[in-house]
C-alpha positions in Angstrom: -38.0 37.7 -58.3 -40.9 37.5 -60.3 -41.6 39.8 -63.2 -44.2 42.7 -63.0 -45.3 42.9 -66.6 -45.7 46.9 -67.5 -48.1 46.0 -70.5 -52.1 45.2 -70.0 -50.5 42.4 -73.0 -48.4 41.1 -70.3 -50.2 41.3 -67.3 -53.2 39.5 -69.1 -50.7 36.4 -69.7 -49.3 36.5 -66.3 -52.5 36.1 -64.6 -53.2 33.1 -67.2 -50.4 31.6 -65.9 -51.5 32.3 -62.5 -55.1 30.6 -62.7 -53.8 27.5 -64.6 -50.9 27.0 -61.4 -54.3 27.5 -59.4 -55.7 24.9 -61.0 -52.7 22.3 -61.9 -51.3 23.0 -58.0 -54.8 22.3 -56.6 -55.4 18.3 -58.5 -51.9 17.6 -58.8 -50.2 18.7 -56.2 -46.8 21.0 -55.9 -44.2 18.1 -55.8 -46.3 16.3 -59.0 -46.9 19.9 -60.7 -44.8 20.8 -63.7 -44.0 23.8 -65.2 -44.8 22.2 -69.2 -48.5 21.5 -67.5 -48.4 25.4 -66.0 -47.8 26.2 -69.6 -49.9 23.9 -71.6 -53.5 24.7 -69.1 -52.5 28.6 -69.8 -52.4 28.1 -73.8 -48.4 29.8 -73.7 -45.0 28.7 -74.9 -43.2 27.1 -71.8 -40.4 29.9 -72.7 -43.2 32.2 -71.9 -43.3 31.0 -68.4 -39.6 32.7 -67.5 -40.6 35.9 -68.8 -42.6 36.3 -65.6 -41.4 33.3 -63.1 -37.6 32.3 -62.6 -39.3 28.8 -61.3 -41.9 26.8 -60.2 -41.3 27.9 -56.1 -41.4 31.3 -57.5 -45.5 30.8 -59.4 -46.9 29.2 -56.0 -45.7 31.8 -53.7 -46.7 34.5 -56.1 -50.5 32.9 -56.7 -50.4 32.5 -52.6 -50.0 35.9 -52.5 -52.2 36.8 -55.0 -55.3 34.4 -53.5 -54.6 36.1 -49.7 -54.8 40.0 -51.5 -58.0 38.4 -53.4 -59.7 37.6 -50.7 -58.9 40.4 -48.0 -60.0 42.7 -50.8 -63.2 41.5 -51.6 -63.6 41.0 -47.9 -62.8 44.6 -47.0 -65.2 45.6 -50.1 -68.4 43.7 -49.0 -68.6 45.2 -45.0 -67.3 48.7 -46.1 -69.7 50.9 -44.3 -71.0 48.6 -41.7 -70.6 49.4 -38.3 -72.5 46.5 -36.5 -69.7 43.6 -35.5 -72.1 40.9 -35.8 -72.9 41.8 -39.3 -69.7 42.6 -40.4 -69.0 39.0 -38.7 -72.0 37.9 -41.2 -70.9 39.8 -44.4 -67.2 38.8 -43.8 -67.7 34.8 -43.4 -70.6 35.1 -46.5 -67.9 36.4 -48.6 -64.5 33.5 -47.6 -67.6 30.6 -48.3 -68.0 32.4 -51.6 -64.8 33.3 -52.6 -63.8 29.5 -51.4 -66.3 28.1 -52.9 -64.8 30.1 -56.7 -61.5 29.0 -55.8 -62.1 25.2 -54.5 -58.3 24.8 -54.2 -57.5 27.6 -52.5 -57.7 24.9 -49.7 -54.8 22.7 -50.8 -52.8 25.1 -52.4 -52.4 27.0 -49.0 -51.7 23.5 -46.9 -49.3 22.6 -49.5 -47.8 25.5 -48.4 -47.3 24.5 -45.2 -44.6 22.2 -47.1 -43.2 24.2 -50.0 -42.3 27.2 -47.7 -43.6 27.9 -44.1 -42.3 31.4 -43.8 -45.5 31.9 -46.7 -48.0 29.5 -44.9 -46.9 31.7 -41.9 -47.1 34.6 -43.6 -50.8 33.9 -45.3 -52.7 33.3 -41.9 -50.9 36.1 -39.5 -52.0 38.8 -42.3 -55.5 38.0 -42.2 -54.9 37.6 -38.2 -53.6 41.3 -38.1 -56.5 43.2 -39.9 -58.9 41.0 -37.9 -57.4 42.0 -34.6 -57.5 45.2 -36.0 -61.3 44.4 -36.5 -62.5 43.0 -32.7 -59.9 45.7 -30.8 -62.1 48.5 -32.5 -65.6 47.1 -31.5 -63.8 45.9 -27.9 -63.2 49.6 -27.7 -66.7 50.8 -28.4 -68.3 48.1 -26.2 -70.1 46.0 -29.3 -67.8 43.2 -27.6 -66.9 41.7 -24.6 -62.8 42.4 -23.8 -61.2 39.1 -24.7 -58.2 38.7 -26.0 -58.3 39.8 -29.5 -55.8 37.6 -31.1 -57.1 34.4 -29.9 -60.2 35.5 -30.3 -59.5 36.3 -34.5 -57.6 32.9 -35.0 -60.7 31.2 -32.9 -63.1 33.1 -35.6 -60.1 32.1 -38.8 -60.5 28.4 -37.2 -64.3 28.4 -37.3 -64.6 30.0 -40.8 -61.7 26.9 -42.1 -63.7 24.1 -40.9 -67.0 25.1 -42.0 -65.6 25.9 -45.5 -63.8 22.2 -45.1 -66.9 20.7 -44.3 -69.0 22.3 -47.1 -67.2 23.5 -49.7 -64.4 21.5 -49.9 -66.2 18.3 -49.3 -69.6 18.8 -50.7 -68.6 21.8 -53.4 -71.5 23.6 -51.7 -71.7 27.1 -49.3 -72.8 26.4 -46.2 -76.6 26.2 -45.5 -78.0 29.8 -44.3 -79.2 27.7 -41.1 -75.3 26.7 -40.8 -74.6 30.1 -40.9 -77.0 31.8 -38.2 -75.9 28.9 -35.5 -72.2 30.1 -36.5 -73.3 33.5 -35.3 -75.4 32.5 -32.6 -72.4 30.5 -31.1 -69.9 33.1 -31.9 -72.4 36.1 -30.4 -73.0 33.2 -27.0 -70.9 30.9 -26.8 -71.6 27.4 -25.6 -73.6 28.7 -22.8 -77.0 27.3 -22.4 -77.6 30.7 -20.5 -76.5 33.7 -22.6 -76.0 36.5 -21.1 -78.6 39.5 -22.3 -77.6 42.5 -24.5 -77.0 44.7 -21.5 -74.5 42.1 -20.1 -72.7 41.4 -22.9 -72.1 45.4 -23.5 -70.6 45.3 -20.1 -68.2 42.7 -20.6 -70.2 40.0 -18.4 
């Protein structure tokens, strides 16, 4: 298991070695990735490297665990005290551009996953699944939303949110345009109908 260094010494060089596997597992890839390039991008002795990590396996899963609390964090952070789905909908995808757009290999890094160990590529999505079920079952409750069902309704939203970071981000090292955003919303408040239903409507579930 990795180490949990109890000095602000130690927990400094652990995160070094954190942000240089971010960056060496993002352009070279896990299988190509060595531990002496780990080392060498963080400015440590490679000895320094199993103070903290027993092995290379042990750095990804711990930096895909560290990206996933990241971004739920500062997620949870930005629509603290909003009480308006839509604009917590807003807020929330504002923030994953953002963050993705610091932490352009966050992409690869958690595909690569799918590879290195699926029980963590698992693991990544269904928590942010749970806390946005969580999410859309409240405002189903207080009528802000139709009734759907709220787990394929939060891996519809996870799906949206992927491909537009995929699309922008990753391929153009950009945010999305704020007019990319709004029709976002405006699809995810209607739908594909060409007749939406009105405000009323849509509190009663129509």
């Amino acid at each position: 298991m990795p180490s949990q260094p109890s000095t602000p010494r130690g927990q400094q060089t652990r995160q070094k070695l954190l942000d240089a596997a971010e960056v060496v597992f993002g352009e070279t890839g896990y299988e190509r990735a060595g531990i002496v390039e780990i080392t060498q991008r963080a400015g440590v002795a490679q000895g320094t490297f199993y103070t903290y990590f027993p092995d290379k396996k042990a750095i990804f899963i711990e930096l895909v665990k560290e990206l996933s609390h990241r971004l739920r964090r500062e997620i949870a952070i930005a629509v603290e005290g909003l009480t308006d789905r839509i604009e917590m909908e807003r807020v929330g995808f504002r923030v994953f551009f953002t963050f993705a757009h610091q932490h352009r290999n966050l992409y690869k890094i958690v595909r690569q996953a799918e590879f290195v160990d699926e029980d963590l590529f698992r693991w990544y999505y269904r928590l942010l699944a749970e806390g946005y079920v969580r999410g859309l079952s409240q405002a189903m409750d207080v009528g802000q939303l139709r009734r759907l069902d709220p787990e394929c309704l939060a891996y519809c939203l996870m799906g949206i949110a992927d491909f537009l970071g995929m699309r922008w981000v990753l391929w153009n090292d950009e945010r999305p345009p704020e007019a990319v955003v709004e029709s976002m919303l405006a699809f995810i408040r209607h739908g594909m109908d060409s007749h939406p239903p009105t405000q009323g409507q849509e509190t009663q579930g129509g």
